[in-house]
N, C-alpha and C positions, 0 to 999 in steps of 0.2 A: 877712565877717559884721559890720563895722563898719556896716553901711546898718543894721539892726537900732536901732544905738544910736541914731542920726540920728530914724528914724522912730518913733512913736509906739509901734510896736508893743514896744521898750524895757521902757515902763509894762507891758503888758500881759504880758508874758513873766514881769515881778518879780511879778504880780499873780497870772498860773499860779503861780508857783514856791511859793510861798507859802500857796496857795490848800490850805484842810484838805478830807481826805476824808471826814473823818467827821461827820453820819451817812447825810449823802445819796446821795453818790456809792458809799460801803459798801454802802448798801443796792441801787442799783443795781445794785451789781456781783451782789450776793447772787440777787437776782430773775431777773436774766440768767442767771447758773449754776445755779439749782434751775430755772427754764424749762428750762436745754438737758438739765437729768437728765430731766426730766420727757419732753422731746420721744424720749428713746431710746429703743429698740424696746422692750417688757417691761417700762417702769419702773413705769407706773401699776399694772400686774399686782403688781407686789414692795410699793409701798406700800399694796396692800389685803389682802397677806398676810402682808407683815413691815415694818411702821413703823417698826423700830430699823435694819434694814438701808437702808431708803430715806433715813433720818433719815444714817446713817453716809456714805452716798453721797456725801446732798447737802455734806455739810461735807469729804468731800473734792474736790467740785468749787470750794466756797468757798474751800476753806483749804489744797487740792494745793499749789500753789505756796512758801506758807510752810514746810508739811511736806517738801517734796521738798529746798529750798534746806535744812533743817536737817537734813536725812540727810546732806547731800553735807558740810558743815562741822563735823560730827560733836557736833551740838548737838542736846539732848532732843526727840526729835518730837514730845511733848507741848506742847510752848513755843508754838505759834502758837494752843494751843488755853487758853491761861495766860489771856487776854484774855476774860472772863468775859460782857463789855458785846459784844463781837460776837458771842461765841457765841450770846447770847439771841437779837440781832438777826436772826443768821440761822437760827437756830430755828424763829423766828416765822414768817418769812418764808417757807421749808420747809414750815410749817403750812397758810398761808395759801395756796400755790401748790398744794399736794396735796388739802388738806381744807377748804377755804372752802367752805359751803354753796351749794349754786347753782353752782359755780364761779366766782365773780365775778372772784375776783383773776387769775385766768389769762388769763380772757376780756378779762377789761380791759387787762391789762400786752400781750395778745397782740395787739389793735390797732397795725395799722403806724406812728401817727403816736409814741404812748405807748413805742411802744418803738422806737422809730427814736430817741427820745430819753436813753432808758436807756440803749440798746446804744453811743452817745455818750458817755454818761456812765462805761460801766464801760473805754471807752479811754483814758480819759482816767484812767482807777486804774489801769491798764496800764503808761503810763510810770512813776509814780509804783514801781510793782513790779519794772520792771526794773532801776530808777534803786538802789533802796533794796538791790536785790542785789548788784548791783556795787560800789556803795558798801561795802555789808557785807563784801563778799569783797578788797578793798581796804585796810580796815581790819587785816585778818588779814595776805593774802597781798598785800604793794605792790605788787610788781616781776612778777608772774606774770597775763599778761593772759587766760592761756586760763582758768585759775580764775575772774576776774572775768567772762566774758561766758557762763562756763557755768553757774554761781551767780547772774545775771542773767537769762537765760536760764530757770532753771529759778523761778524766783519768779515770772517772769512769765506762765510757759507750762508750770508743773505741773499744772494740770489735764489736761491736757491729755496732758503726759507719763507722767503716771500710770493713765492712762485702763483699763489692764489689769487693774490693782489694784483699780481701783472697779467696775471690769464682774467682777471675782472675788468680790467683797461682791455682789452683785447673783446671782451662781449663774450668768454667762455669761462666757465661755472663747472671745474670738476675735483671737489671736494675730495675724491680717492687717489689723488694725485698728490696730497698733501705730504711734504719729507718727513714729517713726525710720525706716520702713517707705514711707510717704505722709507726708508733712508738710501737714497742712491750713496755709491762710492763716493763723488766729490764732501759729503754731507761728513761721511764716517772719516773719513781723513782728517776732514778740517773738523772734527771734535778730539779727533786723538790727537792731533798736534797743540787745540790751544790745552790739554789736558797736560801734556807735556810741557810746554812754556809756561802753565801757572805754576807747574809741581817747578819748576827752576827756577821761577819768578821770587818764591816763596821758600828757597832752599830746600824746599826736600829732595828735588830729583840733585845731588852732588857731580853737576857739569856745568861746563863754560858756556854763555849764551850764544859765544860765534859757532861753539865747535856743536849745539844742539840744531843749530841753525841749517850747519853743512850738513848733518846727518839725517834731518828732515828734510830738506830740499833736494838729497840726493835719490833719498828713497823715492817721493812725490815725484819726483820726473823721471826716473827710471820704471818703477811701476806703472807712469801713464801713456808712459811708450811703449810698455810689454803689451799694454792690452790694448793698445790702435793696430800693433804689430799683426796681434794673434787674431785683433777681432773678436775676445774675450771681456766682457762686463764683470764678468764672478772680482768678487773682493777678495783679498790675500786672505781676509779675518774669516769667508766664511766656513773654516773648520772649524772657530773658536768662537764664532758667535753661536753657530750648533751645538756646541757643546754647552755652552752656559750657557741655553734658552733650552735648552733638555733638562739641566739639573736642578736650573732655577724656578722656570715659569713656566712649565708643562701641567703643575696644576693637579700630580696625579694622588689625590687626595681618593680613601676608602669613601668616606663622608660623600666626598663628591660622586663617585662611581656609583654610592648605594644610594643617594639620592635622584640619579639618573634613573639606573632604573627601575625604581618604585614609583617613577612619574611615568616612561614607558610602559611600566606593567599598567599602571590606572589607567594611562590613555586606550590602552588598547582592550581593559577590560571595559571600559566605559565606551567606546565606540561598538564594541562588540553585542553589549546589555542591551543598548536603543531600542534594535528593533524587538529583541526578546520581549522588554518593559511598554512597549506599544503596545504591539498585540496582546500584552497583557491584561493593559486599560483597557483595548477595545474591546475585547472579552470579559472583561468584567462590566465592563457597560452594556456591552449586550445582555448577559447573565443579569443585572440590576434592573434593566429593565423587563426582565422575563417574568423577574420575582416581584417587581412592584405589580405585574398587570398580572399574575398569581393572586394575591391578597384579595386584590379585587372581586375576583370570578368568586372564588371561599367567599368572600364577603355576603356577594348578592347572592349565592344557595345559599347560606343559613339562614339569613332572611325569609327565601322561599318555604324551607323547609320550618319555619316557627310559625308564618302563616299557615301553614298545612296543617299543623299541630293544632294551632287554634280554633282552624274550623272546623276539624276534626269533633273538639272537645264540645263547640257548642251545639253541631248536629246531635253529638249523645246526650247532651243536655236537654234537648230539647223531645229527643225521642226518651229520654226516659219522663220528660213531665208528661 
């Protein structure tokens, strides 16, 4: 990573690093997250029926991250909401996207070129969130890297990860929608990025923080312009999450295969047997009760036939006195 210092791009990395996000890139971010509430099935529906619930929504798609990283560090969830000056912000903005007369603001932010450059802009508040999480949870915990890239992780990609919670404020309940479940693209980005600023955080990845900075930021908004561009969802990784989810967790164990199907084989012997093993009772119950009302009949002739025997014996008795 020494070519970095060589070239020019040096400057520009201290110049990212450096670079405040407040208030345009904020706002950016803000537009893009009440656009994507707004794009959700039902939302317009909830903002013309409940404006505190739409209003509550959008601020946790604004401020999920902030709130989610302060659950997890056991710090007042209130506190991302302390900052007075973005709440207005994104307030307004809230406002503007839901209730602009004419819809102007929507219409206009919803142009590809407008927001091809927004959606740039709010990646570029992306590092800056994951950076400031890991950071924060370093602060705390030094030596503990999985705290730092999940405390990263969730600053970055609490919208996201909360998503159930906000769809529960909204009066919609869909459990298979969960990102631990599916991981959308914004989800897998923003873990491979805080994974990379802990491993720097922590010296093992051996790079500068401004120049890890430019190079994640560069990738993130270049990649989320390829795929507004192409109208492509697919993630860069999905040849290589294929790959290590074939080698790893496919699961193709004999044990398992031979236990399949000696459960298939039973199932289908044992649905097969039913009716054989019915009719077989019911025939034998038939036949049981053939043979108990058999015994009987025998019974009462012998009977018959010892009576006959007997008077048999005393008519000669009688004839020989």
């Amino acid at each position: 990573m020494d070519l970095l210092g060589v070239l020019p791009l040096d400057e520009l990395s201290h110049g990212l690093a450096n670079l405040s996000m407040f208030p345009y890139f904020d706002m950016a971010h803000y537009i893009i997250s009440v656009m994507a509430l707004r794009e959700q099935p039902g939302a317009l529906e909830v903002s013309r029926v409940s404006p505190l619930a739409c209003w509550f929504s959008s601020m946790l798609f604004c401020f999920g991250g902030a709130v989610l990283s302060a659950v997890m560090l056991a710090e007042p969830v209130v506190a991302p909401l302390s900052n007075s000056t973005s709440v207005l912000l994104a307030s307004v903005v809230w406002y503007l996207v839901f209730y602009c007369p004419m819809d102007l603001v929507y219409c206009c932010a919803a142009l590809l070129p407008l927001r091809l450059v927004l959606s740039g802009m709010k990646e570029v508040t992306r590092t800056w969130k994951v950076l400031g999480g890991v950071t924060q949870a370093h602060g705390k915990y030094k030596d503990s890297l999985l705290v730092m890239i999940a405390i990263g992780w969730a600053k970055g990609a609490g919208g996201g990860l909360i998503s159930n919670f906000e769809q529960l404020v909204r009066g919609v309940w869909k459990p298979e929608t969960n990102e631990l479940l599916k991981m959308s693209y914004p989800t897998k980005i923003t873990l491979i990025g805080a994974v990379l600023f802990a491993l720097q955080q922590t010296h093992y990845l051996p790079v500068q923080k401004h120049h890890l900075m430019l190079i994640y930021t560069v990738f993130t908004v270049v990649n989320k312009s390829r795929m507004m561009l192409t109208g492509s969802s697919t993630s860069p990784f999905a040849a290589v999450e294929s790959a290590i989810y074939k080698t790893l967790f496919t699961g193709c164990s004999p044990y398992a295969a031979l236990t399949g199907e000696v459960n298939k084989a039973f199932i289908d012997n044992g649905t097969s047997s039913m009716p054989t093993s019915t009719s077989a009772t019911k025939e034998s119950g038939k036949n049981g009760t053939a043979g108990n009302h058999t015994p009987v009949k025998g019974q009462s002739g012998s009977h018959k036939a010892k009576e006959e025997s007997e008077n048999t014996e005393k008519t000669s008795c009688k004839k020989t006195d």
